[in-house]
mmCIF file of the C-alpha atoms, coordinates in Angstrom:
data_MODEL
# 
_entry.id   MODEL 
# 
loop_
_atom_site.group_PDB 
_atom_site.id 
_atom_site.type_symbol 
_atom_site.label_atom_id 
_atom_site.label_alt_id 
_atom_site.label_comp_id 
_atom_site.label_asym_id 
_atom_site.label_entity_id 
_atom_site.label_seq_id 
_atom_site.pdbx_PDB_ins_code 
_atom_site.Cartn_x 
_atom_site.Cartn_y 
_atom_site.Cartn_z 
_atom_site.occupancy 
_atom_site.B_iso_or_equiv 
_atom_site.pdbx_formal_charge 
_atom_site.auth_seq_id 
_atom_site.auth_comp_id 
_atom_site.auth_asym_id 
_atom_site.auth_atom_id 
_atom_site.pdbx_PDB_model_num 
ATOM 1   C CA . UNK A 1 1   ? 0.000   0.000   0.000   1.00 0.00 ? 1   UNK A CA 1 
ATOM 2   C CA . UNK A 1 2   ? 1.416   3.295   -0.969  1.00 0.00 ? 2   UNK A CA 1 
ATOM 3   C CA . UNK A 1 3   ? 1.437   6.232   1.153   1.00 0.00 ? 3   UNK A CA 1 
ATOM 4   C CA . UNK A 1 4   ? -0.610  7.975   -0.443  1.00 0.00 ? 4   UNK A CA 1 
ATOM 5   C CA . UNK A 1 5   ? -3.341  5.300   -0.356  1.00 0.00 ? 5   UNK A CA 1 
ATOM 6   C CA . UNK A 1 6   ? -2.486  5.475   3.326   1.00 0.00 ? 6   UNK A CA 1 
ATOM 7   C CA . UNK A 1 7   ? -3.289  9.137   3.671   1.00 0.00 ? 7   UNK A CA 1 
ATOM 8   C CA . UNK A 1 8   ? -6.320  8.964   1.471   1.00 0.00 ? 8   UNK A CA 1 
ATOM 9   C CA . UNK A 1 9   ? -7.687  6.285   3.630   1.00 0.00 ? 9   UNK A CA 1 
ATOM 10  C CA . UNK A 1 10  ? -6.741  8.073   7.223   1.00 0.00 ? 10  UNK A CA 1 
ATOM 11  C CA . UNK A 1 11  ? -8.127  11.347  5.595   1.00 0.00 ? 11  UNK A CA 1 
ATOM 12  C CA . UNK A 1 12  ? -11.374 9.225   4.192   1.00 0.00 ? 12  UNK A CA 1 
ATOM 13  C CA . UNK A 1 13  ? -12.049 8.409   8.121   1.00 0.00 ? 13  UNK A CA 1 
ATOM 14  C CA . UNK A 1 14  ? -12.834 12.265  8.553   1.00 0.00 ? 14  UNK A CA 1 
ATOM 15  C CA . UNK A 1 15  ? -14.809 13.000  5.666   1.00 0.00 ? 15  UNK A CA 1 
ATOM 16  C CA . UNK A 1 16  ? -17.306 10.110  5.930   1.00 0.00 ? 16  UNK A CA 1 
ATOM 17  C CA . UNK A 1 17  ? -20.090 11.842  5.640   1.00 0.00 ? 17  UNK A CA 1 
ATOM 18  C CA . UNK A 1 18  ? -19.206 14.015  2.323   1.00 0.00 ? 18  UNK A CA 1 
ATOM 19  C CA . UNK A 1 19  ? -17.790 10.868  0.584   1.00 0.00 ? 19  UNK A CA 1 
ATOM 20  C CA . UNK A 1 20  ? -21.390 8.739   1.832   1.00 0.00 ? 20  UNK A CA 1 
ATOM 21  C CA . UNK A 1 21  ? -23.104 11.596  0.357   1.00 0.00 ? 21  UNK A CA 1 
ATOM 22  C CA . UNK A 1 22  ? -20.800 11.662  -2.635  1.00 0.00 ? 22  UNK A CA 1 
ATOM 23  C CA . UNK A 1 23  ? -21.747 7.875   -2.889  1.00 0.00 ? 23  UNK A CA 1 
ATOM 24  C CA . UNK A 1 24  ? -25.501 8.717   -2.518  1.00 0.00 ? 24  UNK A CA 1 
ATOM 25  C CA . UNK A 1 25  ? -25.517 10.827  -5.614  1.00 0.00 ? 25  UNK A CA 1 
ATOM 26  C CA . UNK A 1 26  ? -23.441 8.724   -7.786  1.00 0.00 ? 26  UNK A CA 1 
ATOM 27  C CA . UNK A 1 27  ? -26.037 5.700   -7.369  1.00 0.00 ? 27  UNK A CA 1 
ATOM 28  C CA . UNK A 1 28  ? -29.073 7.862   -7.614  1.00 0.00 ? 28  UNK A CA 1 
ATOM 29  C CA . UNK A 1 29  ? -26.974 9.116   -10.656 1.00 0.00 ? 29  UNK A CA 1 
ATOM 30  C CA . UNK A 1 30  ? -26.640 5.623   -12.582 1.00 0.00 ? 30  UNK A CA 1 
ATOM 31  C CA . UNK A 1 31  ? -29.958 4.409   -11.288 1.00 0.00 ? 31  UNK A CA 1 
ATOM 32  C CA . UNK A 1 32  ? -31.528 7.331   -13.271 1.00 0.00 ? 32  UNK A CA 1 
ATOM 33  C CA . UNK A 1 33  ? -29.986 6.894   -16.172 1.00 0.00 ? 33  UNK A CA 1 
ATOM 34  C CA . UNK A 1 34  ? -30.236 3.060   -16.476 1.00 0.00 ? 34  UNK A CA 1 
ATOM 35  C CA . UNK A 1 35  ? -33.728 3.770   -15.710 1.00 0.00 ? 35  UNK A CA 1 
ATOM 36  C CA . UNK A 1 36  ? -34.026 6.017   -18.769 1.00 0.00 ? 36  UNK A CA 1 
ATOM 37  C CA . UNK A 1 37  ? -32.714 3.732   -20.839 1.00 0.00 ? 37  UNK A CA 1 
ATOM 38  C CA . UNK A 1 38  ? -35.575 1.470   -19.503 1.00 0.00 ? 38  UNK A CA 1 
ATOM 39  C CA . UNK A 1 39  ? -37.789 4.172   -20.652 1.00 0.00 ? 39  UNK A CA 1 
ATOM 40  C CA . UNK A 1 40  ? -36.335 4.611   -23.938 1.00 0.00 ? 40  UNK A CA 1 
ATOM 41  C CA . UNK A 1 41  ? -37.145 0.688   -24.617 1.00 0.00 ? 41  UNK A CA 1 
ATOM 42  C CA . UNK A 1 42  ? -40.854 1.136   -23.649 1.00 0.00 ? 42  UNK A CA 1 
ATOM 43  C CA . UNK A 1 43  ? -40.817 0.398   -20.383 1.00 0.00 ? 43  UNK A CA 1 
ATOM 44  C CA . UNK A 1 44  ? -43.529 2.673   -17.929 1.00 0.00 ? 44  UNK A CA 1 
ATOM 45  C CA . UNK A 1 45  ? -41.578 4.778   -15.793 1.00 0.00 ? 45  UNK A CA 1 
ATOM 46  C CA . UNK A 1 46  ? -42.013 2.653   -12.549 1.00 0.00 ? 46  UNK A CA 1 
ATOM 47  C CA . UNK A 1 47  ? -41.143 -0.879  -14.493 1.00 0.00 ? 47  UNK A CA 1 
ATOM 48  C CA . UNK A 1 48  ? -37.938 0.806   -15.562 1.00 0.00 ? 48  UNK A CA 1 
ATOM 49  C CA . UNK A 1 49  ? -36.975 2.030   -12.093 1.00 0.00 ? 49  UNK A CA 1 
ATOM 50  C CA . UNK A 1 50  ? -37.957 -1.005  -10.591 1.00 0.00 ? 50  UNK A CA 1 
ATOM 51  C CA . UNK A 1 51  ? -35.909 -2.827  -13.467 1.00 0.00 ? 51  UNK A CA 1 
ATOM 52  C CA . UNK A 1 52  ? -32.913 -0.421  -12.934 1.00 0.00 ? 52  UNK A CA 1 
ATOM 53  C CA . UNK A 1 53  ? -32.753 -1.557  -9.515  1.00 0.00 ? 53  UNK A CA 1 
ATOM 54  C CA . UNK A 1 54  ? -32.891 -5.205  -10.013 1.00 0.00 ? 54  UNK A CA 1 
ATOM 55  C CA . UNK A 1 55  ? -30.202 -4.883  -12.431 1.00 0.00 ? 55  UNK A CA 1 
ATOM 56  C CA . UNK A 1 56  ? -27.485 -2.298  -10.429 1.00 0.00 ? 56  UNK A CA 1 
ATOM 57  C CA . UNK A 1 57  ? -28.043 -5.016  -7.716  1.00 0.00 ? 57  UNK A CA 1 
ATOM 58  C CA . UNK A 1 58  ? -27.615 -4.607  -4.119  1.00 0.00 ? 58  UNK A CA 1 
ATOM 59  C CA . UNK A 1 59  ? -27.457 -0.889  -3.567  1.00 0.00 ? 59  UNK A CA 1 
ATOM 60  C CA . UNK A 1 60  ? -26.936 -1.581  0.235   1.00 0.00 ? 60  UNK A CA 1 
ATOM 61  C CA . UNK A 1 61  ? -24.538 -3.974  -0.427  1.00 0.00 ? 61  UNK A CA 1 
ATOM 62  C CA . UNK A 1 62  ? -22.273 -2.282  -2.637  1.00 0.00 ? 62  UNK A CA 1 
ATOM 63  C CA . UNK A 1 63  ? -21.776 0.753   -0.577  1.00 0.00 ? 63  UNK A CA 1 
ATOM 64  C CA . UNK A 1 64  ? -20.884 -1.307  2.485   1.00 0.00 ? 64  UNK A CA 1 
ATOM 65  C CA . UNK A 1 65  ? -17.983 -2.951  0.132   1.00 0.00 ? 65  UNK A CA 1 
ATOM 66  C CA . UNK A 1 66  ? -17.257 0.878   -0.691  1.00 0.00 ? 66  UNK A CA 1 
ATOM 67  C CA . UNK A 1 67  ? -16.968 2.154   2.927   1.00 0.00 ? 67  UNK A CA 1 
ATOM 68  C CA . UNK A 1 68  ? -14.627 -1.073  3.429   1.00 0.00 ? 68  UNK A CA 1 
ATOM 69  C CA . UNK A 1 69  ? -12.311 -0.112  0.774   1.00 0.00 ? 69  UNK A CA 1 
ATOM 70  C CA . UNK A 1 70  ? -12.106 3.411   1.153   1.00 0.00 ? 70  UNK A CA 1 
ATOM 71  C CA . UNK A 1 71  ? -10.890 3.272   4.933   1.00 0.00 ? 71  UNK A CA 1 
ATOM 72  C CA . UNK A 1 72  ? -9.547  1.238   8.123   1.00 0.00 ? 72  UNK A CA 1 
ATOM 73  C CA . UNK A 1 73  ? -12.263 -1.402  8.509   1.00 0.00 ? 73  UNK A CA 1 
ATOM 74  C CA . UNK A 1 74  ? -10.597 -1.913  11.883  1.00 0.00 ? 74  UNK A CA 1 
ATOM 75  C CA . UNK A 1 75  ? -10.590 1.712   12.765  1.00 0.00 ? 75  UNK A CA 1 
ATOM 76  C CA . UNK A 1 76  ? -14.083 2.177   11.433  1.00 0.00 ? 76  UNK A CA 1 
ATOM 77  C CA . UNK A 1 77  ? -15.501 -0.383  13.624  1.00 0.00 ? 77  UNK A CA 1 
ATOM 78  C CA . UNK A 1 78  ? -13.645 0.899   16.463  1.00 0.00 ? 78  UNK A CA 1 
ATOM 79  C CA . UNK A 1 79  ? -15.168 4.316   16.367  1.00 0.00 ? 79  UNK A CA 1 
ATOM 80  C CA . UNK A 1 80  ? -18.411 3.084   15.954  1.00 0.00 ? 80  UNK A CA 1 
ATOM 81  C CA . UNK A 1 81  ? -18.121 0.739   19.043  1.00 0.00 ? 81  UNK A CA 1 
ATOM 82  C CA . UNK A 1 82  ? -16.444 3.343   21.130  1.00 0.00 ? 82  UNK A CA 1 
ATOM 83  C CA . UNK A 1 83  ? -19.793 5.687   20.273  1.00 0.00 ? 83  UNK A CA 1 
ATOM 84  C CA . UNK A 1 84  ? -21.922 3.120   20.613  1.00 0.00 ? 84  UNK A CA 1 
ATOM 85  C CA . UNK A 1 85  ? -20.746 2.366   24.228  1.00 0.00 ? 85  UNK A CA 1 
ATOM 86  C CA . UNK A 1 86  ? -21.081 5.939   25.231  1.00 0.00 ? 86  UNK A CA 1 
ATOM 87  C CA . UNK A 1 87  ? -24.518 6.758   23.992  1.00 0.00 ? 87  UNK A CA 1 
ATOM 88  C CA . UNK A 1 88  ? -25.023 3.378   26.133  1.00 0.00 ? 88  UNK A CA 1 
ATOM 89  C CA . UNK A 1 89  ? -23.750 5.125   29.164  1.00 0.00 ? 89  UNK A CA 1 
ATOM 90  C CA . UNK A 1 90  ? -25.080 7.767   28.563  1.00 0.00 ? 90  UNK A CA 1 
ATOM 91  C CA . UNK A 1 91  ? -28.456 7.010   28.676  1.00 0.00 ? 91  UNK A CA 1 
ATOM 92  C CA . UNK A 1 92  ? -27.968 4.998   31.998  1.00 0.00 ? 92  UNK A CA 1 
ATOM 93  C CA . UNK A 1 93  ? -26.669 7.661   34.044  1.00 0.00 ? 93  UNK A CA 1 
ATOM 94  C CA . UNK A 1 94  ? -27.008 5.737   37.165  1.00 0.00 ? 94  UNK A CA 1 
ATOM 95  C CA . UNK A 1 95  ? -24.565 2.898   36.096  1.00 0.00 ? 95  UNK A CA 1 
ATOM 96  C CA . UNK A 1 96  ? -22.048 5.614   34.755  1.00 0.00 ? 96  UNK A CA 1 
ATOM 97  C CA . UNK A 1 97  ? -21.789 7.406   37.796  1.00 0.00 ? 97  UNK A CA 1 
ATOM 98  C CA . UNK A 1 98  ? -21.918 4.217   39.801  1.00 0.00 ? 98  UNK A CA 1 
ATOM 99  C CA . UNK A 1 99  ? -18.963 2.667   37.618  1.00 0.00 ? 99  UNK A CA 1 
ATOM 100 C CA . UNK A 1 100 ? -16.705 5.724   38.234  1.00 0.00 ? 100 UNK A CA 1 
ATOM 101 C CA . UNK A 1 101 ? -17.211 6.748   41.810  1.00 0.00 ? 101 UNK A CA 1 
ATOM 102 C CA . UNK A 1 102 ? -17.701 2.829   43.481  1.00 0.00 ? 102 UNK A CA 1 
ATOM 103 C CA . UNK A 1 103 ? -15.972 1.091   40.555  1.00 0.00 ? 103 UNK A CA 1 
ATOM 104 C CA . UNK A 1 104 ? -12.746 3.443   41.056  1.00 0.00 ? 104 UNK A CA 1 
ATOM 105 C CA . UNK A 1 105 ? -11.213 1.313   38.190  1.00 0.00 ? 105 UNK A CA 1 
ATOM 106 C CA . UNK A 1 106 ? -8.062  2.907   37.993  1.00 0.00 ? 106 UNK A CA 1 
ATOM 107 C CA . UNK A 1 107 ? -7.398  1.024   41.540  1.00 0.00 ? 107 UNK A CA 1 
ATOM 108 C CA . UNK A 1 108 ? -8.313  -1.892  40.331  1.00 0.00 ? 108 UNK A CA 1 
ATOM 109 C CA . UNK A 1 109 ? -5.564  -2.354  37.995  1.00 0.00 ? 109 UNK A CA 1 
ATOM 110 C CA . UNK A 1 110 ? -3.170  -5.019  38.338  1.00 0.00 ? 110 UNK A CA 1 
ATOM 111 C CA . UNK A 1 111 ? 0.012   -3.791  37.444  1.00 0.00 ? 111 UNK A CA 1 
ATOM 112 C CA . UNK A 1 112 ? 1.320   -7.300  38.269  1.00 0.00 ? 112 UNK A CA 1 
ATOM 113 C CA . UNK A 1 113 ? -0.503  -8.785  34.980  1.00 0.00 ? 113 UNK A CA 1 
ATOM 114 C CA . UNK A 1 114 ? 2.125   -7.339  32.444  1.00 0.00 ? 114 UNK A CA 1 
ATOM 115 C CA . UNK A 1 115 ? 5.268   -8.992  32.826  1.00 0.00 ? 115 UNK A CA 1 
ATOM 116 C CA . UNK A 1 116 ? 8.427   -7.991  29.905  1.00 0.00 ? 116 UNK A CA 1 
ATOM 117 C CA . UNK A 1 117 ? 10.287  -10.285 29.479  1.00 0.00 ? 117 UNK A CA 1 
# 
């Protein structure tokens, strides 16, 4: 992998939400136009988008295999489990609190655990 594939990627992790847009409008894009072309055969306008659909496939699909390639799948799935944990807390206030004033979990550390060898 070349750096600048590297950068691209690392610089695709802050910009997902222009590039999924991006991605939005490049679908809607071909599915219009294969749908015209529908039209053009003498299809009715909703048989040819319907057809246009069938035939781009899995629009779902596709973009998930996009997102994949365009970034860290690793670091991806990180940030969306590291959000996903703190809306958890969040929402239960009483655990949070709980887990950082009983739980004191920087005491319970066990420095013991690591050993270098």
């Amino acid at each position: 992998m070349s750096i600048r594939t590297v950068i691209a990627r690392i610089a695709s992790f802050f910009r997902r939400r222009q590039l999924d847009d991006e991605l939005d409008e490049e679908v809607r894009t071909h599915l219009e136009l294969l749908a015209a072309d529908y039209e053009r055969r003498g299809m009715t306008r909703e048989r040819a988008r319907a057809a246009a659909r069938r035939a781009f496939g899995g629009i779902e699909q596709m973009k998930e295999v996009y997102r994949d390639r365009r970034g860290f799948s690793s670091l991806n799935s990180l940030s969306q489990d590291v959000r996903y944990a703190a809306r958890a807390l969040f929402r239960n206030r009483t655990f949070y609190v709980a887990m950082f004033v009983y739980g004191q979990p920087w005491k319970t550390a066990n420095p013991g655990a690591v050993t270098i060898q």
